[in-house]
C-alpha beads as a LAMMPS data file, in Angstrom:
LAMMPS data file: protein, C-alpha beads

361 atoms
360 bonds

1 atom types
1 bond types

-500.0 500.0 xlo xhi
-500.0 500.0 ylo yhi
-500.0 500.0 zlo zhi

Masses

1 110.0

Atoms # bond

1 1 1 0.000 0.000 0.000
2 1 1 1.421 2.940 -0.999
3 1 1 1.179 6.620 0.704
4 1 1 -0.847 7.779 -1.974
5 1 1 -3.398 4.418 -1.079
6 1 1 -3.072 5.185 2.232
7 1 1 -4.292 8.805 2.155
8 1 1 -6.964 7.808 0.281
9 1 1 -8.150 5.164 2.551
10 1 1 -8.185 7.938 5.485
11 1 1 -9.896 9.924 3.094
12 1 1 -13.007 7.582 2.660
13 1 1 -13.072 7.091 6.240
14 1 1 -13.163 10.673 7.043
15 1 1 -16.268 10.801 3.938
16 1 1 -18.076 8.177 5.354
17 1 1 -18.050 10.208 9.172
18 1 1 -18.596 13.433 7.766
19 1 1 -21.624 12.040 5.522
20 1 1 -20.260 14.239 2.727
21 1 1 -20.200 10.976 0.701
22 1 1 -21.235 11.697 -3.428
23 1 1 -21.219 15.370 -3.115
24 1 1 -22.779 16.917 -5.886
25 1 1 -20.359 19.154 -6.596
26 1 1 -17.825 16.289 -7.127
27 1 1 -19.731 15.461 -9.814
28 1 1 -20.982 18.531 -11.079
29 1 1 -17.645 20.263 -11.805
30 1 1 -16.612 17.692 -14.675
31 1 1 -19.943 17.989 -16.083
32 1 1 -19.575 21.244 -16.250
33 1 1 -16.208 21.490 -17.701
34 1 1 -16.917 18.740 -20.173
35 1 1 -20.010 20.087 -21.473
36 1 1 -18.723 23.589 -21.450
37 1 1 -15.579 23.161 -23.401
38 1 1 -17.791 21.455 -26.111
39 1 1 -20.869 23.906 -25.857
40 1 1 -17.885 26.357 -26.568
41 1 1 -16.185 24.936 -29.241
42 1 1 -19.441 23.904 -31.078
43 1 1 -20.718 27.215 -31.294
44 1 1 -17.505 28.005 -32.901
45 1 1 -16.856 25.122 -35.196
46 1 1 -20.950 23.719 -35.702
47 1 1 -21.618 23.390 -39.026
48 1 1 -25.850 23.159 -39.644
49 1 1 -25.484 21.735 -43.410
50 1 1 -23.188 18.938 -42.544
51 1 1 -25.726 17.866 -39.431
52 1 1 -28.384 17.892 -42.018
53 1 1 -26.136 15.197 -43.925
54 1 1 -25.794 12.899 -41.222
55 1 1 -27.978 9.973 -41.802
56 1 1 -29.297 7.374 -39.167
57 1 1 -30.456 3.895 -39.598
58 1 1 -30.451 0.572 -38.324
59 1 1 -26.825 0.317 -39.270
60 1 1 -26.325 3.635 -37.059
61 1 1 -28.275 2.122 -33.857
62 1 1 -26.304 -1.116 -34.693
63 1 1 -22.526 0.220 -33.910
64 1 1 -23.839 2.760 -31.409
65 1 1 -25.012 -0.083 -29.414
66 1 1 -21.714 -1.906 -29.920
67 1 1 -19.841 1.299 -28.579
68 1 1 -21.823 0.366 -25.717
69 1 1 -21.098 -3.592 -25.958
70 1 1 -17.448 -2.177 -26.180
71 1 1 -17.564 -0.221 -22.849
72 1 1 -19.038 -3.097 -21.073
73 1 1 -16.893 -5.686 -22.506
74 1 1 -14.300 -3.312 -20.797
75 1 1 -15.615 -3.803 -17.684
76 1 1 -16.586 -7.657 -18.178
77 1 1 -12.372 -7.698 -18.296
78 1 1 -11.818 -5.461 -15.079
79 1 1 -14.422 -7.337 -13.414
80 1 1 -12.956 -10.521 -14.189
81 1 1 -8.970 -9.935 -13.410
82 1 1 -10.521 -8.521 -10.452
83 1 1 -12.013 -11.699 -8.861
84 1 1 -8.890 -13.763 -10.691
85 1 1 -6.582 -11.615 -8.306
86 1 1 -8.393 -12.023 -5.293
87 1 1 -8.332 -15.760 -5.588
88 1 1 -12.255 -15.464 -6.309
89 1 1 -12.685 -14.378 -2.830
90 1 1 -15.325 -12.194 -3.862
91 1 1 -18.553 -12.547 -6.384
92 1 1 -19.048 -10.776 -9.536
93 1 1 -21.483 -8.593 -7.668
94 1 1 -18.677 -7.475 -5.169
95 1 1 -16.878 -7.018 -8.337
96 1 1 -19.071 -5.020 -10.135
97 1 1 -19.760 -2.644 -7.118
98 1 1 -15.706 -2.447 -6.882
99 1 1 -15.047 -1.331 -10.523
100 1 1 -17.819 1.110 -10.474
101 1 1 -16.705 2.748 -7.677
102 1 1 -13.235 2.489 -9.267
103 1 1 -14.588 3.899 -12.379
104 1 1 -16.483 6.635 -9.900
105 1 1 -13.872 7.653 -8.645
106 1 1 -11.348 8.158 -11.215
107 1 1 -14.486 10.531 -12.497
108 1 1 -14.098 13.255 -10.036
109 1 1 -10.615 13.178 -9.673
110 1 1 -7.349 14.832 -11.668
111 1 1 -6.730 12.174 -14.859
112 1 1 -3.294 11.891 -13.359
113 1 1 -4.580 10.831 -9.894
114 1 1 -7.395 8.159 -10.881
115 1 1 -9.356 6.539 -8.529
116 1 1 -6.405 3.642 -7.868
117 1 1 -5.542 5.859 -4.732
118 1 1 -8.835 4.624 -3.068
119 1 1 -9.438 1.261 -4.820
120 1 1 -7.882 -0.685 -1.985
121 1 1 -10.640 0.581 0.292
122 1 1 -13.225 -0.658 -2.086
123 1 1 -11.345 -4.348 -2.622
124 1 1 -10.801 -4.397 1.610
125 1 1 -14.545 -3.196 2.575
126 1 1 -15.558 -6.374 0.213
127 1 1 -13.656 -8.974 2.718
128 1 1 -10.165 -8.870 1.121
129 1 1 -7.421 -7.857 4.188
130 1 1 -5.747 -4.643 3.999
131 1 1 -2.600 -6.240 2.908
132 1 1 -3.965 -8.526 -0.121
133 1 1 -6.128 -5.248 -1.320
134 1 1 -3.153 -3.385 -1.456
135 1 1 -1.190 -6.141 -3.390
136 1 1 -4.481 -7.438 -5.813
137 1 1 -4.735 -3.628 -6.747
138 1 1 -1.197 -2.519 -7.089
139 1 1 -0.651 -6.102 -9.642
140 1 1 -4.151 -4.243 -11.502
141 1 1 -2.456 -1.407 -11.929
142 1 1 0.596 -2.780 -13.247
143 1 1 -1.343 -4.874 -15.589
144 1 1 -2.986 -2.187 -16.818
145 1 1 0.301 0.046 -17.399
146 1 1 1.894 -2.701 -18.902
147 1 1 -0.578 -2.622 -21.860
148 1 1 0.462 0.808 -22.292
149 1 1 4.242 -0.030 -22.168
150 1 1 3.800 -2.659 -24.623
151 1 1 1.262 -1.138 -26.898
152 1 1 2.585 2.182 -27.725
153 1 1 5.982 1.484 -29.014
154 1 1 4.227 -1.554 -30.772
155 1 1 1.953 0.926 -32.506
156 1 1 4.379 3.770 -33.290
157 1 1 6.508 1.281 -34.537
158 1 1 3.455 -0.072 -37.199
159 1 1 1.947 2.923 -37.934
160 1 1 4.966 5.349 -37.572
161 1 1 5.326 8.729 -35.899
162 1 1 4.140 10.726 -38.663
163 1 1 0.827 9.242 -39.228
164 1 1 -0.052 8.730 -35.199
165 1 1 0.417 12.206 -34.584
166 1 1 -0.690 14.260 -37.919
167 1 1 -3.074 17.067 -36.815
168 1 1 -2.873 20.331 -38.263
169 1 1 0.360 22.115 -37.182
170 1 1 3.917 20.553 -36.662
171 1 1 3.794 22.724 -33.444
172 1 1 0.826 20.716 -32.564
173 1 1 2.194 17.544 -33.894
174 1 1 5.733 18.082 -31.814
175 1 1 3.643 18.917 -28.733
176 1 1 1.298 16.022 -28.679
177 1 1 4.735 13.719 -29.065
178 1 1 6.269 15.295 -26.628
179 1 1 2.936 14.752 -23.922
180 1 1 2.900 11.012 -24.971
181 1 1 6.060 10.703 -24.049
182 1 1 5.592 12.078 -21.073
183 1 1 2.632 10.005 -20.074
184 1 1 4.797 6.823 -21.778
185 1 1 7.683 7.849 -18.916
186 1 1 5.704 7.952 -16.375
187 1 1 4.071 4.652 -17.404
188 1 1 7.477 2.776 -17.365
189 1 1 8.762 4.280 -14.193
190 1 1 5.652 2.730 -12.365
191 1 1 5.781 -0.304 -14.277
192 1 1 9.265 -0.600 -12.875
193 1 1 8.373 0.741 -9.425
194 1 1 5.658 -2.205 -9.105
195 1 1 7.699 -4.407 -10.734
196 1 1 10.380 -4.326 -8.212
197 1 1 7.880 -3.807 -5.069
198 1 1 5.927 -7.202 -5.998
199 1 1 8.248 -9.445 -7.260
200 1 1 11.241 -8.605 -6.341
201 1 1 11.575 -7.032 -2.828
202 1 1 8.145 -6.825 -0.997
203 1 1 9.844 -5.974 1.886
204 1 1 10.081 -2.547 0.916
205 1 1 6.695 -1.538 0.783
206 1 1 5.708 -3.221 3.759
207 1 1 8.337 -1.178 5.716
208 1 1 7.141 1.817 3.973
209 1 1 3.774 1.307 5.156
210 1 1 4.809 0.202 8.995
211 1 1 6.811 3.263 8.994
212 1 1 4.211 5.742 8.044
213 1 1 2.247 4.524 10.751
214 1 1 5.266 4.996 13.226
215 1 1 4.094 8.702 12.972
216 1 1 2.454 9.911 16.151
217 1 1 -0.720 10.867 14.809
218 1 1 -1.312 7.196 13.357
219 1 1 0.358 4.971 15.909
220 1 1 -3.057 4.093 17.280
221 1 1 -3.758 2.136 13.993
222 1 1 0.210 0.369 13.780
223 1 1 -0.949 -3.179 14.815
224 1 1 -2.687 -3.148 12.108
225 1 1 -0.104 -1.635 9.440
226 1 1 2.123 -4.380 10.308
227 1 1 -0.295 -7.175 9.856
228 1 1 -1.190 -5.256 6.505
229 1 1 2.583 -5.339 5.614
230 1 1 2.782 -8.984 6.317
231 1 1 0.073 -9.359 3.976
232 1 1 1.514 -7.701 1.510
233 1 1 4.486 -9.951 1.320
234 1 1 2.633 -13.233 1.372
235 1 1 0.187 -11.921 -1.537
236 1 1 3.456 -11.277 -3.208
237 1 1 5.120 -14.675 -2.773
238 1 1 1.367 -16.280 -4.061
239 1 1 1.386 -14.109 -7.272
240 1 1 5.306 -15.267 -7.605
241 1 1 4.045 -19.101 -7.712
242 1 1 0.979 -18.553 -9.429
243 1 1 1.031 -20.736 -12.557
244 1 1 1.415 -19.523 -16.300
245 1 1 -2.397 -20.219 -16.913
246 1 1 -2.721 -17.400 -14.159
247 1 1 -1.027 -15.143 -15.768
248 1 1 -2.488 -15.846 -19.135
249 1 1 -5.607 -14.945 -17.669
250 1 1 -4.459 -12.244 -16.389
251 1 1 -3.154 -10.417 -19.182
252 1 1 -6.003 -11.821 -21.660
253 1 1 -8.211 -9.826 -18.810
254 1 1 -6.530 -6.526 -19.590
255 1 1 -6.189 -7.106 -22.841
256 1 1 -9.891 -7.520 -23.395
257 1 1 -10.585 -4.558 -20.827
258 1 1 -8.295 -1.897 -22.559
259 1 1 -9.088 -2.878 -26.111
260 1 1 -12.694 -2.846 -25.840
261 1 1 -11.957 0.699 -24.701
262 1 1 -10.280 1.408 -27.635
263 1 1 -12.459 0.350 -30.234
264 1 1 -15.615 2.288 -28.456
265 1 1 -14.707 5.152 -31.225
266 1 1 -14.010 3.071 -34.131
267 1 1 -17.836 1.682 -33.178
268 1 1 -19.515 5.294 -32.862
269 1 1 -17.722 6.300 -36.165
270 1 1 -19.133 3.327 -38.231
271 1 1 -22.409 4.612 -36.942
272 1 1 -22.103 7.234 -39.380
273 1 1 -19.677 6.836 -41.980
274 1 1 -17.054 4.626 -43.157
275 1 1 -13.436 4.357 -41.545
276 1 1 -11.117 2.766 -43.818
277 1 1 -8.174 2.488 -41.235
278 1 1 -9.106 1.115 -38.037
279 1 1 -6.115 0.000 -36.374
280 1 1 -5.048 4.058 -37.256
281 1 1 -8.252 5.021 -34.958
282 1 1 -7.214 2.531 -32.548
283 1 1 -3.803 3.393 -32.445
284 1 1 -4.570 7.454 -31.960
285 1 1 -7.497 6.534 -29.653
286 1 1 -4.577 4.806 -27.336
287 1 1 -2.125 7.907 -27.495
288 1 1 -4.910 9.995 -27.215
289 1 1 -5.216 8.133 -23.633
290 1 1 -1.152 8.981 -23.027
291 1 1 -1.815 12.595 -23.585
292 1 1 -4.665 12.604 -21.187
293 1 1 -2.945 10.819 -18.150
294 1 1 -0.899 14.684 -17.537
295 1 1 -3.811 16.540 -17.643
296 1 1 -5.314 18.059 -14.467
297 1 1 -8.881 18.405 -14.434
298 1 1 -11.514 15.870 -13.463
299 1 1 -11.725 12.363 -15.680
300 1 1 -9.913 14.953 -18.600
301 1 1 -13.467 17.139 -18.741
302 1 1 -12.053 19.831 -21.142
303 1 1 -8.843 18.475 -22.425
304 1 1 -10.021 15.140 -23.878
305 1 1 -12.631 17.097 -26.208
306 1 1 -10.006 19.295 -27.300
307 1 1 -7.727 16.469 -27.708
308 1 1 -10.551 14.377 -29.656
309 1 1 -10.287 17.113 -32.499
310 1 1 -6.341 16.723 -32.895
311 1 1 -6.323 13.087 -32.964
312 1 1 -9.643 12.399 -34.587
313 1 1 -10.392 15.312 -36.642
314 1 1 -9.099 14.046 -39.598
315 1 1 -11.509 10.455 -39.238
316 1 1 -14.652 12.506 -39.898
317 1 1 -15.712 13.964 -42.856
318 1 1 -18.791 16.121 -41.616
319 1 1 -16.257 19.420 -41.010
320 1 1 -18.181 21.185 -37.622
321 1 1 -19.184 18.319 -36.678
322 1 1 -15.850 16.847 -34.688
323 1 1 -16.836 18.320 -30.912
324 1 1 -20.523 17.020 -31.700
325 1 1 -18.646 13.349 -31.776
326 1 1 -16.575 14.390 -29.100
327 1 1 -19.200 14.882 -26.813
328 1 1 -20.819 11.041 -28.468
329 1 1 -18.170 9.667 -26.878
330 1 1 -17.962 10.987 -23.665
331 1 1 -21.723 10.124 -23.053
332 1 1 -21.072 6.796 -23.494
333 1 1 -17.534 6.440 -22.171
334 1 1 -17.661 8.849 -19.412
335 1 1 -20.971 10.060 -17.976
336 1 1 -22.250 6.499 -17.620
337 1 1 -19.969 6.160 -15.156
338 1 1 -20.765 9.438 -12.849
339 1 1 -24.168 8.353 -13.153
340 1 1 -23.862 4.344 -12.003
341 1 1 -21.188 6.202 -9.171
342 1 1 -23.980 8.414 -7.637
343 1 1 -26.533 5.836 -7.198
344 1 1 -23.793 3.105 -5.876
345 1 1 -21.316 4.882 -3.920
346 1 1 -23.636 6.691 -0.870
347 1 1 -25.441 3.069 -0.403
348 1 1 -21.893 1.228 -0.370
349 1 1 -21.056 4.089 2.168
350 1 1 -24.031 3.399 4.194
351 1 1 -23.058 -0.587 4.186
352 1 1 -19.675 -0.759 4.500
353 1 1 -18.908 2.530 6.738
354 1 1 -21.542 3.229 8.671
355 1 1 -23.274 0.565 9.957
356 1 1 -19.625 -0.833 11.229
357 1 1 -19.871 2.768 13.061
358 1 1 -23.182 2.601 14.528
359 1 1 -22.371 -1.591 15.483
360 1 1 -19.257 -0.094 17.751
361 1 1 -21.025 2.626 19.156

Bonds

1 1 1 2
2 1 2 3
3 1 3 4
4 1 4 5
5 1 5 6
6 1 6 7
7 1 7 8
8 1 8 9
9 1 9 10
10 1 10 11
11 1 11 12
12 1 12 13
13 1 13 14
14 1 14 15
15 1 15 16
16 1 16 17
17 1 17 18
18 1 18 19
19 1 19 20
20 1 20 21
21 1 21 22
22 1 22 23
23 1 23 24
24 1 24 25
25 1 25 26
26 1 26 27
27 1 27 28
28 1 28 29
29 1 29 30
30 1 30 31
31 1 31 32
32 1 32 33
33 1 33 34
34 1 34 35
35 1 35 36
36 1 36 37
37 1 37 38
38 1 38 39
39 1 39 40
40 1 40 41
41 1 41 42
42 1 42 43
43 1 43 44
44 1 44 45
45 1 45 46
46 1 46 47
47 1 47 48
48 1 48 49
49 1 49 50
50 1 50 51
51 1 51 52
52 1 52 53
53 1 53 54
54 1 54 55
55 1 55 56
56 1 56 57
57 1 57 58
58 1 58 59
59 1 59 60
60 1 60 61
61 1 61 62
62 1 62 63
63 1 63 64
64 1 64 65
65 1 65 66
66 1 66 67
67 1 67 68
68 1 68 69
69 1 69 70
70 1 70 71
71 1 71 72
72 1 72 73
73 1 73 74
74 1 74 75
75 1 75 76
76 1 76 77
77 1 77 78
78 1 78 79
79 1 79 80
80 1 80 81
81 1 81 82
82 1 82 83
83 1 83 84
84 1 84 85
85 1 85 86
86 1 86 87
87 1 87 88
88 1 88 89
89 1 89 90
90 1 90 91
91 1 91 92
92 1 92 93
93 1 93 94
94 1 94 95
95 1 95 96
96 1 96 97
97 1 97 98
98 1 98 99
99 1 99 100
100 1 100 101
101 1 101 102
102 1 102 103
103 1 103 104
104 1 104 105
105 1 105 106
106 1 106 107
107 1 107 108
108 1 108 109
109 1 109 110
110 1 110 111
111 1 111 112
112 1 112 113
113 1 113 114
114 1 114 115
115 1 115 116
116 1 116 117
117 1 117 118
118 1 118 119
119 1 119 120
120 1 120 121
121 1 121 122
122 1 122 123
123 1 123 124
124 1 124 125
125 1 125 126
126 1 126 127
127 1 127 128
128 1 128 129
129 1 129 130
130 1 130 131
131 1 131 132
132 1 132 133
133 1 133 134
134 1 134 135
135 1 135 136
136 1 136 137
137 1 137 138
138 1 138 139
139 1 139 140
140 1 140 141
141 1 141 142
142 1 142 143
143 1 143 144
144 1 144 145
145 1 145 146
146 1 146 147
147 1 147 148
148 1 148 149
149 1 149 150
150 1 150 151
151 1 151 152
152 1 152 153
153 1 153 154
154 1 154 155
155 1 155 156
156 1 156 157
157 1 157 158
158 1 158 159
159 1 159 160
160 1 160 161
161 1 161 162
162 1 162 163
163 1 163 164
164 1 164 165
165 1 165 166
166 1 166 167
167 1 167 168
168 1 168 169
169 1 169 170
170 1 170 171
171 1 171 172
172 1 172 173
173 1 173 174
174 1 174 175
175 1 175 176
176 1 176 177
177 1 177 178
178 1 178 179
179 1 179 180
180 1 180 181
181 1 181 182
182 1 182 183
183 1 183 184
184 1 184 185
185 1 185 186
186 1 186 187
187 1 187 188
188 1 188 189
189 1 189 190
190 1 190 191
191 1 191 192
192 1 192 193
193 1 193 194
194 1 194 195
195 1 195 196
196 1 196 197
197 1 197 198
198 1 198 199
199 1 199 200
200 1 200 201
201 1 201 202
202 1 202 203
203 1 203 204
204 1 204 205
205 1 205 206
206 1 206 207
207 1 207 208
208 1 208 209
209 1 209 210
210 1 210 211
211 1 211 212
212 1 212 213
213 1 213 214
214 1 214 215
215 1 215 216
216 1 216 217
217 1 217 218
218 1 218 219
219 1 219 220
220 1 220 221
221 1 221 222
222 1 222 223
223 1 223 224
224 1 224 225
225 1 225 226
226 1 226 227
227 1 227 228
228 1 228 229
229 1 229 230
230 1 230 231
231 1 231 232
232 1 232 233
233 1 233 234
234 1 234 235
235 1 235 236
236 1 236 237
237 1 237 238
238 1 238 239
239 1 239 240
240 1 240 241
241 1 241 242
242 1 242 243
243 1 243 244
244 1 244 245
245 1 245 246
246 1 246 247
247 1 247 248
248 1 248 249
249 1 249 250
250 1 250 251
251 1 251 252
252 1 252 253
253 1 253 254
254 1 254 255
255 1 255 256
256 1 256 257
257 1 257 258
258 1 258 259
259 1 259 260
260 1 260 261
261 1 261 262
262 1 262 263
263 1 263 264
264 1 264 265
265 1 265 266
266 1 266 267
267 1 267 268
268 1 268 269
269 1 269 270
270 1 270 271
271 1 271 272
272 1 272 273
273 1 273 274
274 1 274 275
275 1 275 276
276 1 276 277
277 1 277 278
278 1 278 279
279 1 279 280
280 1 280 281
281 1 281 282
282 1 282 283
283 1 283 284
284 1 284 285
285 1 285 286
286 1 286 287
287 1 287 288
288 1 288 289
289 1 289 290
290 1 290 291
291 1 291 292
292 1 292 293
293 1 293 294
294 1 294 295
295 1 295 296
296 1 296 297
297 1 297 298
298 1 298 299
299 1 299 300
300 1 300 301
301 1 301 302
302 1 302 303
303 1 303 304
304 1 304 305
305 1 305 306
306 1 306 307
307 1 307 308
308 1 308 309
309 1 309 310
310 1 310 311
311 1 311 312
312 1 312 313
313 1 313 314
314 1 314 315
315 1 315 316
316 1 316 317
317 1 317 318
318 1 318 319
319 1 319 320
320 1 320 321
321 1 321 322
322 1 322 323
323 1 323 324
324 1 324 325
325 1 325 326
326 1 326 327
327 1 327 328
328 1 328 329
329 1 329 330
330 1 330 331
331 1 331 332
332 1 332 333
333 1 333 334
334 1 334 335
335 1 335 336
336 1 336 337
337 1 337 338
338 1 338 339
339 1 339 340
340 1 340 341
341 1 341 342
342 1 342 343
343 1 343 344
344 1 344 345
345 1 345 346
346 1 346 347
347 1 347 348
348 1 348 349
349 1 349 350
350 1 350 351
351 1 351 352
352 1 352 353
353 1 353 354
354 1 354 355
355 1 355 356
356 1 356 357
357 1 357 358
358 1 358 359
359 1 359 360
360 1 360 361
């Protein structure tokens, strides 16, 4: 468990006492961005006669409902590595409240922050221990960035820098490089990080956590950091002699999860018109994804609809119609998940915080 895990697990706690659980202005500030950046830039770039040429039919309903097969095939794969981790421990219910919340969370927070700084509370309230939380969600996250690590060299290298980045400027062009590989660094330094703190030395995280809560403030809680560090090195030493079947599910897990992601655009563009290079789409979608991991606002609100006209821009062949899209995909990749978060997270708050308060007192 890392410090960043750890403040977020004090965090929840504190949420759950203060009842200020789900605020709405949590979730109204990305709205707000989101919609406002594209309210903006739609009045500026909308285009009347090439809405009038858009066209929907069964085909259209067809692939917009696949974007949304997509989106939950992406979270059939998180669900799935989830339970897989946890030794099935817990039920795809559990599961599906955990990635929700996940996906909740990562909603109303910076891009670069997600919502893996709290995901250990959501894994421990469903009956995992502290310590094998902290280990089943640190291996998730370095699954996940692992796709990343492999994928975009594997892509640049296929499609080439020239084509993966072509927008409208070489100013652009070198700046959107330049933020991938930014987002690609920081990828491969916590790949590494991970890398070394499950597999190879355990030991070191557990001390960091035991000595965090040597601090005066938290000793009252340090019988239980060092039972959570002890944890965290037997969860490492069963993930060491898990078998290669394991691991192949593991990674077909994440594999499924991300690319299903990834082909939600390709799906909302066939809706419309005709895309003649997918694995293009797919590729930019991914960098796309880079570029938004160093941006600051909530879930990207803002950024990733500016973004969608640099990357995508060129796909679609309605001109004034690219922020309309942009928008398309963000109400079925993104506001879903505020949405399923608001209803789900004050209930889970109620179960797994509160009553445990009310039971001591």
């Amino acid at each position: 468990m890392n410090f960043a895990t750890f403040v977020g697990y004090l965090f929840l706690t504190l949420m759950a006492n203060l009842q200020q659980q789900a605020r709405p202005i949590r979730i109204i500030i990305p709205i707000v961005i989101g919609l406002g950046a594209v309210t903006f830039f739609c009045y500026k770039d909308f285009d009347i006669n090439a809405f009038h040429r858009l066209t929907f039919s069964w085909r259209s309903a067809f692939w917009l409902l696949m974007a949304v097969v997509f989106m939950a095939g992406r979270d059939f794969g998180y669900m799935w590595r989830l339970r897989l981790l946890c030794g099935q421990r817990i039920n795809w219910k559990q599961a599906f409240s955990v990635i929700m919340l996940w996906e909740f969370t990562s909603a109303v927070t910076p891009f670069a922050v997600g919502g893996t700084s709290v995901a250990v509370v959501f894994v421990h309230k469903e009956g995992e221990t502290v310590g094998r939380s902290s280990a089943a969600v640190m291996l998730t996250s370095l699954l996940d960035e692992f796709y990343f690590v492999l994928m975009f060299p594997l892509l640049l290298l296929i499609v080439g820098s020239h084509d993966l980045f072509q927008v409208n400027s070489n100013s652009i062009t070198n700046s959107l490089l330049l933020l991938s590989w930014i987002g690609y660094s920081l990828k491969l330094a916590w790949v590494l990080l991970l890398s070394y703190g499950i597999f190879v030395n355990p030991k070191v995280i557990s001390k960091l956590v035991v000595s965090i809560f040597k601090l005066p403030i938290l000793r009252h809680w340090k019988a239980g950091a060092e039972k959570a560090g002890v944890d965290i090195i037997v969860s490492s030493r069963e993930f060491k002699q898990q078998s290669l079947m394991f691991w192949a599910k593991a990674f077909l897990s994440t594999f499924i999860s991300w690319t299903s992601r990834y082909f939600v655009i390709n799906a909302i563009f066939m809706a419309f018109f005709v895309i003649n290079d997918h694995f293009l789409l797919f590729a930019r979608h991914l960098v796309m994804w880079l570029v938004l991991l160093v941006m600051p606002t909530p879930g990207g609100s803002g950024f990733a609809e500016l973004i969608f006209k640099s990357f995508m821009g060129s796909f679609i062949p309605y001109s004034g119609l690219t922020y309309g899209f942009a928008l398309l995909w963000r109400l079925i990749s993104y506001y879903p998940y505020l949405i399923i978060g608001v209803i789900i997270f004050p209930r889970w708050i109620v179960t797994k915080f509160r009553q445990k308060i009310e039971n001591k007192s």
